[in-house]
N, C-alpha and C positions, 0 to 999 in steps of 0.2 A: 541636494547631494549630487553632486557631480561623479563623475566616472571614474577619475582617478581616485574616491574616495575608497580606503579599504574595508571590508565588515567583516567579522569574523562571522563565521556561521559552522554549525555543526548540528550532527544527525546523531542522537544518542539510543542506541539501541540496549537490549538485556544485555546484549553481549559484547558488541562494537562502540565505539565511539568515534565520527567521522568526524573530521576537521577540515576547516578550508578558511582563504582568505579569498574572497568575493568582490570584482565590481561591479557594477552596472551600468550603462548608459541603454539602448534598445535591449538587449540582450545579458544575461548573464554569464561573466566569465569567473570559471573557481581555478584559483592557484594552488601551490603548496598543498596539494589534497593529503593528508594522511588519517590512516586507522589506528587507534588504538584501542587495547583489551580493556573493557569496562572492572575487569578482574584487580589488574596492575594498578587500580588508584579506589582511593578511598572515599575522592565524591568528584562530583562535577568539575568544581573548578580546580581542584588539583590535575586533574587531569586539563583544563584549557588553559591550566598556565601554563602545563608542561609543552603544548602543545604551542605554546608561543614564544616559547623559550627555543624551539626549532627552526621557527620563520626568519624569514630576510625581509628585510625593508620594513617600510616606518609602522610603528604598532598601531593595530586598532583601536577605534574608540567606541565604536561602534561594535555589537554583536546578536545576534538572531540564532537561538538555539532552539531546536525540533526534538519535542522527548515521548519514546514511545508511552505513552500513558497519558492519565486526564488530567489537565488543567485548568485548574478548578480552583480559586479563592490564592489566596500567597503561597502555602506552603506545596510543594510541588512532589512529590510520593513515585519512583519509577515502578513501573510494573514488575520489569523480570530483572532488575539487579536491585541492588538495596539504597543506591542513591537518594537523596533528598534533599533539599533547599528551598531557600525563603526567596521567591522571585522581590520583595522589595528592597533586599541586602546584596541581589547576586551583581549589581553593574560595583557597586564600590569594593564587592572581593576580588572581582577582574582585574579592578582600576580602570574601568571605564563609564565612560557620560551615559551609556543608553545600551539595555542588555535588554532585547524581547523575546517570551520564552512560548514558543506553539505547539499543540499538537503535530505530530511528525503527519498524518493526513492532514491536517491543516494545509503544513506546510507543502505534502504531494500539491495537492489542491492549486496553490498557489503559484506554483511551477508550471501551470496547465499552457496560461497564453504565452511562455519564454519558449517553448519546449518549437525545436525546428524540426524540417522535413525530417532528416536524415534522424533522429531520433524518434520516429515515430514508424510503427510497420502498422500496414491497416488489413483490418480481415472483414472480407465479404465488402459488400457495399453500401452504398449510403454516403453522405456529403456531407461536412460540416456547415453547419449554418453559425454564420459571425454574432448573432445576438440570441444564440443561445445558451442554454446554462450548460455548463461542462459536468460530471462525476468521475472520479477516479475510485478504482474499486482493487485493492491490493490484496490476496493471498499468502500468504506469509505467515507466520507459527499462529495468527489470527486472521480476520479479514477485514481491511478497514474501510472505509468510505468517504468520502468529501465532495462535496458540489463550487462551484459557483456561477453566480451568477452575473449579468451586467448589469450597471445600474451607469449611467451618465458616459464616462471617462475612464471608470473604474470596474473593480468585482465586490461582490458581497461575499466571502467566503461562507458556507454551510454546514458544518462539522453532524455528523452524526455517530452513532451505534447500529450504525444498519447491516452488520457484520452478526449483530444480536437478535434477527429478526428468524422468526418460525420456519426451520425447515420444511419446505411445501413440496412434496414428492411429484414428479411429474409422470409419472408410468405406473404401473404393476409392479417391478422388480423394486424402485423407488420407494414403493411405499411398503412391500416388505424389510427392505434395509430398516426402515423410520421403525416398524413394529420390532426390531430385532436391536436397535440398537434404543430404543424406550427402555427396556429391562435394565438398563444401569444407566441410563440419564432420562427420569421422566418429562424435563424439557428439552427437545433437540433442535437447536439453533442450526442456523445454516452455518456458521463459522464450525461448529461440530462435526461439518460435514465436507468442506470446503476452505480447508488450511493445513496447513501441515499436519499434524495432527488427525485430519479427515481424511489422510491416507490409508495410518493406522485404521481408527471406527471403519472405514469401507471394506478395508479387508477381512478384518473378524465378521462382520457383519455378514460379508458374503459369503466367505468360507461355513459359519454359523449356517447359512439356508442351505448348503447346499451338503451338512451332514461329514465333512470335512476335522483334521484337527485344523485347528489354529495356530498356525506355526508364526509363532514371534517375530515382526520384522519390523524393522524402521522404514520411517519415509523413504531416506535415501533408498535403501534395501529395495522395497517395492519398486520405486519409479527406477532403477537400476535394471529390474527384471524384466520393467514391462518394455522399456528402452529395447532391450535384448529381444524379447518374447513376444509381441502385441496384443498376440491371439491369446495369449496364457489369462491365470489369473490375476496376477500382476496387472497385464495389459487391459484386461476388465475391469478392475478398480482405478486404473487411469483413465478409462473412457467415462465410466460413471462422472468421475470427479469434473471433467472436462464441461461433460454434461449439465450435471447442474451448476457449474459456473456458468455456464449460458442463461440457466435460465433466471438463476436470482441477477444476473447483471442486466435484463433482459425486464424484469421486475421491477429495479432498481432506474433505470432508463423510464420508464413509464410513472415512476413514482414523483421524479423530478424533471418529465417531460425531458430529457436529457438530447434536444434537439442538438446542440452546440457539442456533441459526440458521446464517447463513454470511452476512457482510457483507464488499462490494466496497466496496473505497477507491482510492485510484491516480488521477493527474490524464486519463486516456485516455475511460471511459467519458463524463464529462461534455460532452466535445467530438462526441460519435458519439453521443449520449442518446436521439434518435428513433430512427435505425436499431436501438441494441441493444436498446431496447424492443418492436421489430415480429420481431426475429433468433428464434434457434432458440436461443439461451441455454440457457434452461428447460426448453424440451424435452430437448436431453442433457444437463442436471444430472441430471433425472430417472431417465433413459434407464438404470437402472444394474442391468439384471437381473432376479437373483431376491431383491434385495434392495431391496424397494419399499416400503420404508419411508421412503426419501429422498423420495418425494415429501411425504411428510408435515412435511421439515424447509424453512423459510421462507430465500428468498435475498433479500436487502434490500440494494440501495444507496444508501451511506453519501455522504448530501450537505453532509453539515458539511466547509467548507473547510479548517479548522485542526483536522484528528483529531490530527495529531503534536503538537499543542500542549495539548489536551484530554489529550491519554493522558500528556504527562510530566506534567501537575498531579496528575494521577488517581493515579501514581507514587508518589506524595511523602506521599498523604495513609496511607499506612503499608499497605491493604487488601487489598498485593497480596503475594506468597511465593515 
């Protein structure tokens, strides 16, 4: 595949549906980037026809689609919109020779070795090492994960559920949260705790210990407050959050030896950017024992806005296993 060749690639969320036309040669370049409401069409490819019905210049044949949910045997089921399709029917409903369909971390994942300086902000210290495995760990109305690794020339891509793994309290206050928020979910996952969503739990949760009513807010609401307030409760429930994202990333580094970095994606942090930048993040990444070599590995977030779009081109260009 040469450079001038086009790929369609797109990031389908519950809500958004991202489009781009893709080339590659060293590096990933997306043109014609557009959004559209997952609402306004009726499936998939209604929506990437329409969406090719907008472009200029010659049609793809080629396409790499990123869908938030699991992919898993033909039939393709989206999470949070009602979408669904047969991935061995979807290249001849495009009209196209070759449609590959990934997990949207997949795809993070895969975007790891394109991603340049200027897209990356690094926090605390540590150095990437070139043969190590990468993880991408995103917060966002869930939390996802993906690794990879080197293998020759190439990557191994590593897909997980590690967004599903046991909230592990790291304090006193921490582990009253855990008791306080067990009474309405007897399993409490770190993604329960540490996604959009985990704004909301942190807040009742806290307000709850400390004998308070619980006044109804949304995410936005909260991190709006704490932005304004730091010291307040608001700013309490975003320090928390900040916190234990250090520490399951911190977990998560350790779990896949994650020498070759650990990069944050997910639409949350950019919104909350000053506070997580001044938080305790770094400190309990670190924080990890007797095994202190984690501070030697580098945590960098990931400011390129279209990663799912970068990683399904990066996909296509064969590099990955």
């Amino acid at each position: 595949m040469n450079a001038d060749t086009p790929i369609l690639v797109a990031d389908i969320g519950g809500t958004n549906a991202r489009f781009a036309i893709a080339r590659s040669d060293n590096r990933i370049i997306l043109e014609q980037i557009k959004i559209l409401s997952t609402g306004d069409y009726d499936s998939l490819q209604s929506a990437a026809l329409a969406y090719l019905r907008q472009t200029s210049g010659p049609r793809p044949a080629i396409a790499a689609i990123a869908v938030a949910g699991p992919v898993v045997g033909d039939r393709v089921k989206m999470t949070n919109c009602p979408w669904a399709f047969r991935r061995s029917s979807l290249a001849g409903e495009l009209g196209m020779e070759q449609v590959s369909v990934l997990n949207d971390f997949e795809a993070n994942a895969c975007a790891l070795p394109f991603l340049e300086g200027g897209g990356l902000l690094k926090i605390g210290s540590g150095e990437i090492q070139g043969d190590g495995t990468k993880i991408v760990i995103g917060p966002g109305t869930g939390i996802g994960v993906a690794a990879i690794t080197p293998i020759g020339e190439g990557w191994k891509v590593l897909t997980s559920e590690g967004g599903h793994v046991g909230f592990a309290p790291a304090d006193d206050l921490e582990r009253q949260i855990l008791r306080t928020v067990k009474y309405k979910y007897p399993r409490v996952s770190v993604e329960r705790v540490i996604s959009g969503q985990g704004f909301t739990t942190l807040h009742q949760a806290l307000a709850t210990l400390r004998g308070a009513e619980v006044e109804t807010l949304s995410p936005s609401e909260i991190t709006r407050r704490a932005l304004e307030n730091p010291t307040g409760h608001c700013g309490q429930v975003v320090d928390i959050f900040c916190s234990i994202l250090g520490t399951f990333a911190g977990d998560m580094a350790v779990t896949f030896n994650a020498t070759g970095g650990v990069y944050l994606a997910g639409g949350i942090l950019p919104k909350i950017q000053e506070f997580f930048l001044g938080s305790r993040f770094r400190e309990r990444f670190e924080n990890k024992g007797r095994l202190t070599y984690v501070k030697d590995i580098p945590t960098l977030q990931i400011m390129e806005k279209h990663l799912a779009l970068v990683g399904a081109a990066a996909r296509i260009q064969g590099k990955f296993y």
